[in-house]
C-alpha positions, 0 to 999 in steps of 0.5 A: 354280587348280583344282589348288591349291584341290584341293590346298586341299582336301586340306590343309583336310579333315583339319584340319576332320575333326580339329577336328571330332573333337577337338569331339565329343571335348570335347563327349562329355568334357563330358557325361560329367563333367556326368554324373557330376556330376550322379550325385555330387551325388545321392549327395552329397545322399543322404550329407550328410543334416542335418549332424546329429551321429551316434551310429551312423555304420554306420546313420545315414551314407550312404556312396554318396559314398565308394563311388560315387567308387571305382567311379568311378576304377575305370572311368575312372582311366587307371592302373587298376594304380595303384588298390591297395586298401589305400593307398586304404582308408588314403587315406580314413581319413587324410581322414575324421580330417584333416577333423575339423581337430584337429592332434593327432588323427591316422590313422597307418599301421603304419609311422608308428604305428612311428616314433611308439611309436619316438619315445616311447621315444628311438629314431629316425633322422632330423633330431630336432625335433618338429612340430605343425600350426598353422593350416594350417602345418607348425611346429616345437615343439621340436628335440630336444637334441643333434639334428641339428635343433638343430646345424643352428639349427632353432628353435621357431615355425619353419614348414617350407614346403618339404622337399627340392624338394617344396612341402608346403603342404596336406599333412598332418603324418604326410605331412611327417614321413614326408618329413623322417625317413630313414636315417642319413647320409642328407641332407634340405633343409628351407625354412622361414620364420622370424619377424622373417626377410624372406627363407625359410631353407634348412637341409641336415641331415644325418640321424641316430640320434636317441637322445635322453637323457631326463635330464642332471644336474649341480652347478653350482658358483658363488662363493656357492653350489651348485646342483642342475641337471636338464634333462628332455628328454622324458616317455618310458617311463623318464623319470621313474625317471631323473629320481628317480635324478638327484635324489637324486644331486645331492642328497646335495650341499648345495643352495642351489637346484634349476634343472629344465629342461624347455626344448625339452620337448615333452611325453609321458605325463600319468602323468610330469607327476603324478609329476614335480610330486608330487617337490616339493609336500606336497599339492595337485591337479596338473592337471585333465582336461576330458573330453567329456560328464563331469565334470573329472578331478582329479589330485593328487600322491601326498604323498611328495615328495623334495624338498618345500622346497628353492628351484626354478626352472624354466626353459620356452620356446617348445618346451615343450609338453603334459607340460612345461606340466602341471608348470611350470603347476602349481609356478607355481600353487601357487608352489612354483617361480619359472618364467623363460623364454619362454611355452610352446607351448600344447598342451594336450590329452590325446591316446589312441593306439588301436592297430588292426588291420594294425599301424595305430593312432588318434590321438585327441584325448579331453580338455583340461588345465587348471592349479590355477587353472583356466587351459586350457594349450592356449588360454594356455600357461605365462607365465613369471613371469621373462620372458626370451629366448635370442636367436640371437645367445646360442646362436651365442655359447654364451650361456644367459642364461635358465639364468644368469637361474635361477642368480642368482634362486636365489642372490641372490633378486634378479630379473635382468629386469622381471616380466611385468606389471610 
């Protein structure tokens, strides 16, 4: 007996011992997160302040917090080696921007700033489809034309929840696309949640050189007439040069009408959506810029239109946004254009891009656009006057009903579904 409660003993002892430790080891941790605790929350208080707007966030921000936090991970982060200054220098600035909770107003590292001038100018490698982020979700505007994207099926409205095995929920939009884009030839698995869909869709795309082309134009030749058609896929660099050239080309035919395409449009510079309208209307003001703190901005078409009379249709959906907006917003307010399709995406803010030093650049949100009449684009969107859909099934059978809609407004000057309103 006196054996065993030895051996008892034995046995208990460094289980108690290791208790014991494992307590004061919990207790020590415990006053140490109180501590510092209690040291972030002073800081905190100290750099809070009143919630008041600045005007010199150098002298008027307390920024103890950010330092203290720093020097806090310096201290007790295990990987110390993993703490390289200039991820985290960029790591803060990406949070001060993401806090402002404007989707268009974004810290881009030199990399991202890269592939973004890239993409102004129709040279990328990846799936090919814009992204925005919308209350929270990571939602595609536009699959560029021709893109893997759009072989795949992507549509506008879909919203990315996974990429590959990694769920992206909280992450920001750069953080996502950087995860999307890739060599060329190299596959991405995107999850994505589609409305009317019960089920999340998988899609493996294989990515690619996404050269995509400003403008396409052809004739299309019908029984009771010709017609002009211009699809303009983005408002990048030379875009409208292009889309000049393609008028004047197809014009020298004679026209019953011209069919602009601006569908899966995503947007680009205002300077092109002044110009794309100025090509049809005599006179009048384009778009109007809503800046903080002055008077709206004004812009009016230049007063030499090419083709200033000839029947126009223009045809939007869900993918067009910002620049695309601008221009069926104001043919259809002025009511030089009939516009059928479905209702644009509604981005309608002006963003600057300020470059910084490193190769790094701003993203910012400077102003809002508004129609001739007044409607704010980012609010409203573009409703088209024909409301028409091209369905799934449409696109899996090599139907265009809205561009077939445009064709018979044009010739026939019957419409071919209800007006909206109506």
């Amino acid at each position: 007996m006196a054996r065993f409660l030895r051996a008892s003993t034995l046995i208990i002892l460094p289980l108690l011992m290791l208790l014991l430790g494992w307590q004061l080891g919990v207790r020590y941790e415990q006053r140490s997160l109180e501590e510092t605790s209690r040291k972030l929350e002073m800081l905190y208080s100290g750099a809070a302040g009143s919630g008041q707007l600045v005007s010199d966030p150098e002298k008027e921000v307390d920024l103890s917090l950010l330092w203290g936090v720093w020097r806090l991970l310096l201290k007790h982060y295990i990987a110390p080696e993993d703490l390289q200054v200039t991820p985290l220098v960029f790591g803060a600035v990406q949070g001060l921007v993401h806090a402002v909770g404007d989707a268009y107003t974004a810290f881009m590292t030199p990399p991202e700033n890269k592939s973004f001038r890239q993409a102004l100018e129709g040279k990328l490698q990846g799936i090919g489809a814009e992204l925005t982020l919308r209350e929270g979700q990571i939602v595609i505007v536009a699959p560029l034309k021709g893109s893997p994207a759009a072989k795949a099926g992507l549509l506008p409205g879909d919203v990315i929840v996974q990429v590959g095995e990694v769920t992206i929920e909280g992450e920001t939009l750069q953080q996502v696309v950087q995860r999307i884009r890739g060599p060329k030839g190299t596959r991405v698995t995107l999850t994505i949640l589609r409305h009317g869909s019960v089920e999340p869709l998988t899609f493996t795309i294989v990515r690619d050189d996404i050269d995509v082309p400003s403008v396409e134009s052809r004739i299309l030749t019908t029984a009771t007439g010709s017609l002009g058609y211009i699809a303009l896929n983005q408002f990048g660099e030379h875009s409208i040069v292009e889309f000049k050239e393609a008028l004047q080309s197809i014009a020298q035919e004679p026209l019953k009408g011209l069919i602009v395409d601006l569908r899966f449009n995503g947007g680009g510079y205002l300077d092109g959506a002044v110009e794309l309208a100025s090509l049809f209307l005599h006179q009048g003001k384009v778009v109007s810029v809503e800046r903080r703190g002055a008077e709206p901005e004004h812009h009016y078409v230049y007063g030499r239109p090419l083709l200033p009379d000839i029947p126009l249709a223009v045809i939007i959906n869900q993918g067009s946004a910002s620049a695309s907006e601008i221009v069926a917003g104001a043919l259809q307010d002025h009511g030089r254009a009939t516009v059928i399709g479905k209702k644009s995406f509604g981005k309608g803010t002006v963003q600057e891009v300020i470059d910084l030093p490193g190769g790094s650049s701003l993203r910012v949100t400077t102003a809002r656009w508004l129609t001739p009449n007044g409607k704010n684009l980012g609010k409203e969107g573009v409703d088209p006057d024909i409301d028409i859909d091209r369905t799934e099934e449409d696109f899996d059978a090599g139907r265009d009903s809205q561009l077939d809609a445009a064709v018979e407004w044009l010739l026939d000057g019957e419409r071919p579904t209800k007006l909206v309103g109506e």
